[in-house]
DOZAVO-271208 format. One record per residue: residue number from 0; residue in one letter; x, y, z of N, C-alpha, C in turn. Coordinates in steps of 0.05 Angstrom, whole numbers. Layout:
% residues N
(NUM; a; (X; Y; Z); (X; Y; Z); (X; Y; Z))
...
% end
This chain:
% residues 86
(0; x; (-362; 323; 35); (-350; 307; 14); (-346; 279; 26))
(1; x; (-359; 256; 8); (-352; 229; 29); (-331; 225; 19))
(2; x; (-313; 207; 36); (-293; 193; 32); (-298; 166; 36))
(3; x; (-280; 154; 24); (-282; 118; 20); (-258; 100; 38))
(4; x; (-236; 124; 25); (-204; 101; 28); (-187; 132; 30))
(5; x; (-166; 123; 51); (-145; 137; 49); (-122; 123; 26))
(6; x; (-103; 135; 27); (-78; 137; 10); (-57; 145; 18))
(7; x; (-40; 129; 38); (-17; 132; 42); (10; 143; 19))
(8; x; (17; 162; 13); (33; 167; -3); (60; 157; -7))
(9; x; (58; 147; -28); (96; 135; -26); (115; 145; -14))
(10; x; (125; 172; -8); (147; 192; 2); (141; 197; 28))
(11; x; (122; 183; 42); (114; 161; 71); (129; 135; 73))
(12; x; (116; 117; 53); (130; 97; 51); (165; 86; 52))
(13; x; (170; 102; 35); (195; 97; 18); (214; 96; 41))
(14; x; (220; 116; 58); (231; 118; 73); (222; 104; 105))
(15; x; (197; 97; 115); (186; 84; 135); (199; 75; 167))
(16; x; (214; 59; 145); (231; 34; 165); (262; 53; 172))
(17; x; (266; 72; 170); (288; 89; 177); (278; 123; 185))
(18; x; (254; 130; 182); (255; 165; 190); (227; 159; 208))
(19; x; (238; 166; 228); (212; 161; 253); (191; 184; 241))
(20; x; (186; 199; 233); (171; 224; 228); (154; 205; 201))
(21; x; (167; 196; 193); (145; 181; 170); (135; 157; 172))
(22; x; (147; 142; 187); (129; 117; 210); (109; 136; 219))
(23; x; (117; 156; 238); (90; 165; 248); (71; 175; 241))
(24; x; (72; 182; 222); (57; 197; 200); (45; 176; 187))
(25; x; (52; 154; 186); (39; 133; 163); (22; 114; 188))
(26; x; (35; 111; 210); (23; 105; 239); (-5; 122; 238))
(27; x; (-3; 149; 238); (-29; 164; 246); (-54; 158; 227))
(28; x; (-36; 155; 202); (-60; 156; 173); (-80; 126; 173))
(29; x; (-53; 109; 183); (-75; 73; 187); (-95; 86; 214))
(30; x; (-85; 92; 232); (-103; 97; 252); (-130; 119; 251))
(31; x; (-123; 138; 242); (-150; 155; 224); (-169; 134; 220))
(32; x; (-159; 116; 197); (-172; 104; 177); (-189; 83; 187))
(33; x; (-168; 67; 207); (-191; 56; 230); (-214; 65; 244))
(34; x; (-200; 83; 254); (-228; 97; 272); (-246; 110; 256))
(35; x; (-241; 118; 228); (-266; 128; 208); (-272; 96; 196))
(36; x; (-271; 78; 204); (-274; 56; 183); (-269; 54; 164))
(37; x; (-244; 64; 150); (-245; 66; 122); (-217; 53; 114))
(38; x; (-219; 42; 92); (-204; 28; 75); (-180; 43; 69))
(39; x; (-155; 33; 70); (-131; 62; 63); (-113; 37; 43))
(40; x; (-100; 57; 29); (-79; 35; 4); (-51; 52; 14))
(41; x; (-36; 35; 14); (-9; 40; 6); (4; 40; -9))
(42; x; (22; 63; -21); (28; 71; -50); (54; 62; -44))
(43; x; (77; 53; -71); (98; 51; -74); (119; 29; -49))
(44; x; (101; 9; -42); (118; -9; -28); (134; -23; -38))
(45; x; (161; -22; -37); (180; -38; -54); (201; -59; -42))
(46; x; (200; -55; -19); (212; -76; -7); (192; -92; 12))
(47; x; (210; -117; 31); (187; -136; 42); (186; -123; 73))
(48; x; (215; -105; 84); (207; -93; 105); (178; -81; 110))
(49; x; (185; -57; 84); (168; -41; 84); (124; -55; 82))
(50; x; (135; -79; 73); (114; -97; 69); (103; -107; 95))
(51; x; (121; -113; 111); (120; -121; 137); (103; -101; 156))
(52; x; (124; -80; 156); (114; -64; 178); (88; -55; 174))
(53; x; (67; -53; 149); (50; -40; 138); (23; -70; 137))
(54; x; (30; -92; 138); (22; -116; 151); (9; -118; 186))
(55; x; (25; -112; 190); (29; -115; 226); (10; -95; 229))
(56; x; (0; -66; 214); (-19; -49; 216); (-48; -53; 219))
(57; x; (-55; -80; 206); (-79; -93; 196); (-85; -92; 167))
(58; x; (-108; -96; 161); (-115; -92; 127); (-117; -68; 117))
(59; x; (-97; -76; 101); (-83; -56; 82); (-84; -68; 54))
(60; x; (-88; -48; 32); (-79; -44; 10); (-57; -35; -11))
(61; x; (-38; -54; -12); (-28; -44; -26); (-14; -44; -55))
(62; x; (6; -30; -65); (8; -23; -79); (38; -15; -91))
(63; x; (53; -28; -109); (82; -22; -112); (90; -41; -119))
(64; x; (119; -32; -128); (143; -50; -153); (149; -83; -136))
(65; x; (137; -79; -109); (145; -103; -96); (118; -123; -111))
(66; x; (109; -118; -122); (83; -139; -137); (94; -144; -167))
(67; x; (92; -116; -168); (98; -109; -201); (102; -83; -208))
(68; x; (121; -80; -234); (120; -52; -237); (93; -41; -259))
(69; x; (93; -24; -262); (71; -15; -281); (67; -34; -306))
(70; x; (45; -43; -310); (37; -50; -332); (12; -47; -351))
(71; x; (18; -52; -379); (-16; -44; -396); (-27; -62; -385))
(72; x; (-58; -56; -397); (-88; -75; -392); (-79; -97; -403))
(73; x; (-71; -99; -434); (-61; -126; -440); (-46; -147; -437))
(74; x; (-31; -129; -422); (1; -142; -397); (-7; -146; -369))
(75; x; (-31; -135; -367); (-43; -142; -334); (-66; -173; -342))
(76; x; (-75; -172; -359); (-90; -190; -372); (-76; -216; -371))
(77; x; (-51; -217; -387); (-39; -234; -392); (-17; -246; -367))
(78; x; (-17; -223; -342); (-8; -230; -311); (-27; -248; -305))
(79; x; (-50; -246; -298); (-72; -247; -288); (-76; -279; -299))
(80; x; (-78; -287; -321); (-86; -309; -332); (-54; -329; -333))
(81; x; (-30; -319; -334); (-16; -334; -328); (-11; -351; -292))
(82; x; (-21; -330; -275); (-20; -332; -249); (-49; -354; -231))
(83; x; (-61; -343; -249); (-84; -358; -244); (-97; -380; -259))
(84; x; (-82; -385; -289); (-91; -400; -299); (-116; -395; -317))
(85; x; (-134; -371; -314); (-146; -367; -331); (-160; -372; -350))
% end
């Protein structure tokens, strides 16, 4: 089965910057991902710690309320063209 991208799970994240067992765990998953070459996203980043430490990892993807919280196609549309001018 190929793979493309890992997926760091939020309930990794969330906690990060305080439970060593999920640093390391989220440590191992960027490093996997390196050494397979593959692209990994980070789910549910909501603060700028958590932004930080997941930075300092290399290129990363991610993903969470620290951007935005959920929105429609027509509400991402209308992000998108306000931010960029569109």
């Amino acid at each position: 089965m190929p793979i493309d991208e890992l997926k760091i799970d939020r309930s990794f994240i969330i906690n990060v910057m305080n439970k060593t067992d999920d640093a390391a765990i989220t440590d191992a998953i960027i490093s996997m991902a390196h050494t397979l070459d593959l692209q990994f996203i980070a789910e549910g980043v909501e603060t700028h710690d958590q932004l930080d430490f997941l930075k300092h990892k290399g290129s990363i993807n991610i993903q969470g309320f620290i951007f935005s919280p959920p929105v429609s196609g027509s509400d991402f549309e209308k992000l998108l063209s306000e931010r960029y001018k569109v």
